[in-house]
C-alpha positions in Angstrom: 93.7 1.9 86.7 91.3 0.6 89.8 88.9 -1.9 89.0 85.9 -2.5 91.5 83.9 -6.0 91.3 80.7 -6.1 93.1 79.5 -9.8 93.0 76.1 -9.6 93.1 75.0 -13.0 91.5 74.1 -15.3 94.1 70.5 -16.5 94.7 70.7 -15.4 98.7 68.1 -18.6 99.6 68.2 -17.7 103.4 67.0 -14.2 102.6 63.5 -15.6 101.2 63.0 -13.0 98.9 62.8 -12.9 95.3 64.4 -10.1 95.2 67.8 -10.3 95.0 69.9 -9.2 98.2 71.5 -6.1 96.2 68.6 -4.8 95.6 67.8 -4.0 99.0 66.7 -0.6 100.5 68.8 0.8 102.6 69.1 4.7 103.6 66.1 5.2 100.4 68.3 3.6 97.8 69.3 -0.2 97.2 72.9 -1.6 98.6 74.2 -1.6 95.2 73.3 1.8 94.0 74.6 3.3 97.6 77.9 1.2 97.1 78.3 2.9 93.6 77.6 6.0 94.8 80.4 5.6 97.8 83.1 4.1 94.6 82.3 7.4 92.4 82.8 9.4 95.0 85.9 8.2 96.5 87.6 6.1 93.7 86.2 8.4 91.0 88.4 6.7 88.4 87.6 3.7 88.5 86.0 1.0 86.6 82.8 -0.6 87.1 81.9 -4.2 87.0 78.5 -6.0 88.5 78.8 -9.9 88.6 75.4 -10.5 87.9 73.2 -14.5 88.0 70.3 -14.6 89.8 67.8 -12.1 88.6 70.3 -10.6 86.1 67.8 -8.6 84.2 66.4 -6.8 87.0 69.8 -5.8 88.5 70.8 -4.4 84.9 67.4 -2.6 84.8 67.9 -1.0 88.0 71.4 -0.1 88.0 71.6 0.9 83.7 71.5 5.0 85.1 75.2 4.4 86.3 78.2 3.8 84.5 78.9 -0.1 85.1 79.6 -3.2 82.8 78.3 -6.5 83.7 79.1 -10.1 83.8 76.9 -12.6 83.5 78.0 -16.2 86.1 75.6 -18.6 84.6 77.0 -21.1 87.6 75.9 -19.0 89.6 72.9 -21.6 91.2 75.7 -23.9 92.1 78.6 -21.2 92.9 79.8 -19.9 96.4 81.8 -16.8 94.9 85.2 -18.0 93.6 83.9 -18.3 89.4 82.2 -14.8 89.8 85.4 -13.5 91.1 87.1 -15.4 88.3 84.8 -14.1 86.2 85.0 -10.2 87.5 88.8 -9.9 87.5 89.8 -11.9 84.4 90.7 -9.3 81.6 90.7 -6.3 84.2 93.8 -4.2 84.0 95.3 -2.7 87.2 94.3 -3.4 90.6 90.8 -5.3 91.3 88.5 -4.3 95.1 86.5 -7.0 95.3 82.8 -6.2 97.3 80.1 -8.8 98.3 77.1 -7.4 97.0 74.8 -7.7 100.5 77.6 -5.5 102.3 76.8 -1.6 103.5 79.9 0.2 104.7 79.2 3.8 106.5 81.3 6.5 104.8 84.4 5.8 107.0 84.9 2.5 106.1 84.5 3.0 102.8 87.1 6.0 102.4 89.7 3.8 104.7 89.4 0.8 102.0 90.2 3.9 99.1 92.6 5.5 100.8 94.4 2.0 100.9 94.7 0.5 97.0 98.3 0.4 96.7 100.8 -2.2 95.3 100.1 -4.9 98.0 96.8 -7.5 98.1 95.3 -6.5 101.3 92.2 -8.2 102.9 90.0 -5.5 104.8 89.1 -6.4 108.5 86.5 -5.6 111.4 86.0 -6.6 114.8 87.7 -9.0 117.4 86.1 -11.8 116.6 83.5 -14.0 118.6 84.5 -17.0 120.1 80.9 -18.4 120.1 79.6 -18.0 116.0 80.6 -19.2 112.7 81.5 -16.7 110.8 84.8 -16.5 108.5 87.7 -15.1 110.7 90.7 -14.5 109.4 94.3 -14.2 112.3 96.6 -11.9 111.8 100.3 -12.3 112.1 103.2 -9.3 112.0 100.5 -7.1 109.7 100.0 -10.4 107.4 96.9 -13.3 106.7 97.7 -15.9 108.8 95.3 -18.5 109.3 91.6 -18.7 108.2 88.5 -20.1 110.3 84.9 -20.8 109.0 82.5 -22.9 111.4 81.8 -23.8 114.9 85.2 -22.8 116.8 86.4 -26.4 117.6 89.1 -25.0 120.3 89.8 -21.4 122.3 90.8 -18.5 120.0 94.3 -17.9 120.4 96.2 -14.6 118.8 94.9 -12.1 117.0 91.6 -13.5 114.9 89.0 -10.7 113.4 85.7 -10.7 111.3 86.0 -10.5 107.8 84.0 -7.6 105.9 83.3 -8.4 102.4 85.9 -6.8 100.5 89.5 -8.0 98.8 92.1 -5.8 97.2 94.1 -7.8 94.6 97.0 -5.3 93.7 98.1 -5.9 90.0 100.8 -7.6 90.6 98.8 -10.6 92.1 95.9 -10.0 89.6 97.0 -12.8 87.4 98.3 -15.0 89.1 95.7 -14.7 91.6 93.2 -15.5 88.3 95.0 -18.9 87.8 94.6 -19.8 91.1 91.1 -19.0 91.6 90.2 -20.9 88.1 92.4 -23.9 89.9 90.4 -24.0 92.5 87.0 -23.8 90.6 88.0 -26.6 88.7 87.9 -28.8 91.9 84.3 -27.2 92.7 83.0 -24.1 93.1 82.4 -24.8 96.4 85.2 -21.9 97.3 85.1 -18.3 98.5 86.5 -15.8 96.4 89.2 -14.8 98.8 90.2 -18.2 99.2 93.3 -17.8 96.3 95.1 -15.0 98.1 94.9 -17.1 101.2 97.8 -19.4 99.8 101.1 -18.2 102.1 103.6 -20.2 99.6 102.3 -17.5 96.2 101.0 -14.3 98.4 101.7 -11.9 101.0 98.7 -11.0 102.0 98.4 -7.7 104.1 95.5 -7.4 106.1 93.9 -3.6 107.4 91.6 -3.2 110.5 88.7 -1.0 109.7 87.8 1.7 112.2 84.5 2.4 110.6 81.4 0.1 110.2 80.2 -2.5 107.5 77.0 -4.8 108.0 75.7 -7.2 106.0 72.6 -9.7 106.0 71.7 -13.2 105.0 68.3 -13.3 106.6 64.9 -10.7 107.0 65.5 -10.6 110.8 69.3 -10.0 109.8 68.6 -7.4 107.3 65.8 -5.5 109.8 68.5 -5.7 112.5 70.8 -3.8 110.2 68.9 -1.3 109.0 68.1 0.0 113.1 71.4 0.2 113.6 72.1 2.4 110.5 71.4 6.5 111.1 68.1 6.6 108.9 68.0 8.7 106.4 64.6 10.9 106.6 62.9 13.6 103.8 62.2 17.1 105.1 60.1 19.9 103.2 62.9 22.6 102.1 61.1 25.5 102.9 60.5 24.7 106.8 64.2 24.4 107.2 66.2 26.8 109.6 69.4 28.5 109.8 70.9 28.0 113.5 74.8 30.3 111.3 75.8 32.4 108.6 77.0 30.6 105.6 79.5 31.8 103.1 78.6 32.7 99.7 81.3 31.4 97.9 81.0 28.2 99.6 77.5 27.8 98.7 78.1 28.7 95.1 80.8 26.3 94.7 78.5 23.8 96.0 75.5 24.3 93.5 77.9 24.1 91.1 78.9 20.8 92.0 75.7 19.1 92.8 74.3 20.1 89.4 77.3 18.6 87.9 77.1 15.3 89.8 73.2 15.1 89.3 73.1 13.9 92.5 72.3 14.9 96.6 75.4 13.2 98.3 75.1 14.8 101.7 72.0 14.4 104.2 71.3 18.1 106.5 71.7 16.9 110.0 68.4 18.4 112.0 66.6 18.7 114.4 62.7 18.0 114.7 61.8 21.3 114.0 64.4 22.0 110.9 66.8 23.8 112.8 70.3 23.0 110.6 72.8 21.7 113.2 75.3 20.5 110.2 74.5 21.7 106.4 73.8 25.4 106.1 75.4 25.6 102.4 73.5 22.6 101.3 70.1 24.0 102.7 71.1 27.5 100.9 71.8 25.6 97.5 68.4 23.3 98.3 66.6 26.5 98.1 68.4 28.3 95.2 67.7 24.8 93.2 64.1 24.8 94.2 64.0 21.9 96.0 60.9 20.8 97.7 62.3 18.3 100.0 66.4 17.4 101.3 67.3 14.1 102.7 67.9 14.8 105.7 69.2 12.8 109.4 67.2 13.9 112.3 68.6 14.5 116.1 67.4 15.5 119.1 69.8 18.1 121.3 69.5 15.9 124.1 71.5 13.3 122.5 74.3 15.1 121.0 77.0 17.3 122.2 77.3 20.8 120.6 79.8 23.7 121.7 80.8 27.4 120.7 84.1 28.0 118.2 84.1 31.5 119.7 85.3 32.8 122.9 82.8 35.1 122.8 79.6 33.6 122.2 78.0 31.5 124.2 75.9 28.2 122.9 73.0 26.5 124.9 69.6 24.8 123.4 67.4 27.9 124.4 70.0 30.8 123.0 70.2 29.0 119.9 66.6 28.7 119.7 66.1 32.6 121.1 68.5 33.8 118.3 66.3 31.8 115.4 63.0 32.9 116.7 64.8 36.5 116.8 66.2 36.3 113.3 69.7 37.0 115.0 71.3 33.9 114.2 75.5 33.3 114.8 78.4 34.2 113.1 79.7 31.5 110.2 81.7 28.5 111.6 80.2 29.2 115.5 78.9 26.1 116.6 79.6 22.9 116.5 78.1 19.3 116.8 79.4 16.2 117.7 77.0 13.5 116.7 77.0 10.1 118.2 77.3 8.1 114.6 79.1 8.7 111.3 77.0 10.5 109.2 76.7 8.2 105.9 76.9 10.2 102.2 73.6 9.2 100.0 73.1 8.4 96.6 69.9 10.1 95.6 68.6 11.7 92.5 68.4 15.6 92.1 65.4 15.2 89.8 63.5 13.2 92.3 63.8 16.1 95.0 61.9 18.2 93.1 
């Protein structure tokens, strides 16, 4: 069994919000109803637990549609991380994925970490990183955690050092023993990082995996406003000014209404472009219609910053034939062109009722 432990109790002081930092908006939802979304969909059997401190109440209230448990870390005022994670993987059977609450991973990243939960604690990686800030960095050495820097770099990086992104597999081998350590090292103070346990060389092995896709995080306003401009935004778009650019396949669509009633749920934005021409979602913009939806989530692109191309020899794909072929009601053959957009498109989280 996978457990997943968002900690999500901190007060976030540098955010200057009352609001806690989980709570968020990003994409139309909050970071911690997004990140539930991504673990349903790609760990669908796993189990649920929020770490919850600061403004407990409100985080129960506006997460009590999904199927979590909570903890409550009444230290939480003087804790940095390590009792929540205590806390949040005490008692849990199987392997434990850690998440910091502020973190947003696109749908890459988050399907690389999934794809990943094996038999061996792994800490998840980004970028190079920086010689010139302060953020935790963690070096790499034959695949394994090496060393482990936090502050002002004192002296030139040397060897492999990258960013850290927020989240911490603890296979269940290491799930106790990692436990005593942690509750160790909270004895001292709690004036410890939760990933700080596995970082002892003499107990773990720690493996350590480079992400290829992207995860941001926040701790301040300008922070969090620089984030969300540098995530695709998800837009709304009245249904019935939507416009097929291809065929579709029946079976396909009714496979997928099928689905998205059972989920509840609209998981996929239609890629368009200003006018509602469907580059990427034909099925989802038939089974939009069939539900009688009066608005999609949609991402919005212009064709003169994405590449597109034909799947057939025999048809030829420009801006003005595609356009010609709508405004003619003679629209391509199914599976006939294709986009190539310039980010990941990110899955949503959004409510089926609230389309209507």
């Amino acid at each position: 069994m996978k457990n997943i432990v968002i900690l999500a109790a901190g007060m976030g002081t540098r955010f200057n919000s009352k609001q806690p930092k989980c709570l968020s908006a990003v994409d139309n939802q909050s970071v911690v109803s997004r990140v539930i979304g991504q673990v349903n969909r790609h760990i669908p059997d796993a189990r649920i637990k929020v770490v919850v401190g600061y403004e407990a109440e409100q985080i129960k209230r506006h997460t009590a549609g999904y199927d979590v448990s909570y903890v409550v870390n009444n230290k939480f005022t003087k804790d940095k991380n390590i009792w929540s994670a205590v806390l949040g993987v005490k008692d849990s059977k199987g392997g434990v994925l850690i998440l910091e609450g502020d973190c947003v991973y696109d749908d890459l990243a988050f399907r690389e970490m999934a794809t990943s939960l094996g038999k061996k604690s792994i800490i998840f990686l980004g970028g190079q990183a920086d010689q010139n800030r302060s953020n935790g960095i963690v070096k790499i050495k034959n695949g394994l955690f090496d060393d482990f820097i936090i502050g002002k770099r004192s002296k030139p990086l040397e060897g492999e050092y990258f960013d850290m992104v927020g989240a911490l597999w603890i296979a269940s081998a290491d799930a106790s023993t990692f436990v005593a350590r942690a509750s160790s090292l909270a004895k001292k103070g709690l004036d410890f990082y939760y990933f700080e346990p596995l970082f002892d060389k003499k107990k773990f092995r720690l493996k350590c995996k480079k992400l290829s896709g992207k995860r941001y995080t926040f701790n301040t306003q300008p922070e969090y406003e620089s984030m969300l401009n540098n995530i695709v935004p998800v837009k709304y778009f009245d249904t019935s000014k939507l416009k097929h650019i291809e065929s579709f396949s029946k079976k396909r669509v009714s496979w997928l209404k099928k689905k998205i009633l059972d989920e509840k749920m609209w998981t996929r934005p239609i890629c368009i472009d200003p006018n509602g021409l469907v580059m990427d979602g034909q099925h989802r913009m038939e089974v939009s219609k069939a539900l009688g939806l009066k608005k999609v989530p949609v991402v919005v692109f212009d064709y003169a910053d994405i590449e597109f191309f034909s799947l057939r020899k025999n048809y030829e794909v420009s801006v003005e034939s595609i356009r010609n072929r709508v405004a003619q009601d003679d629209i391509y053959p199914y599976k006939t062109v294709k986009h190539k957009f310039p980010e990941e498109i990110a899955d949503c989280n959004i409510s089926l009722d609230s389309l209507l």
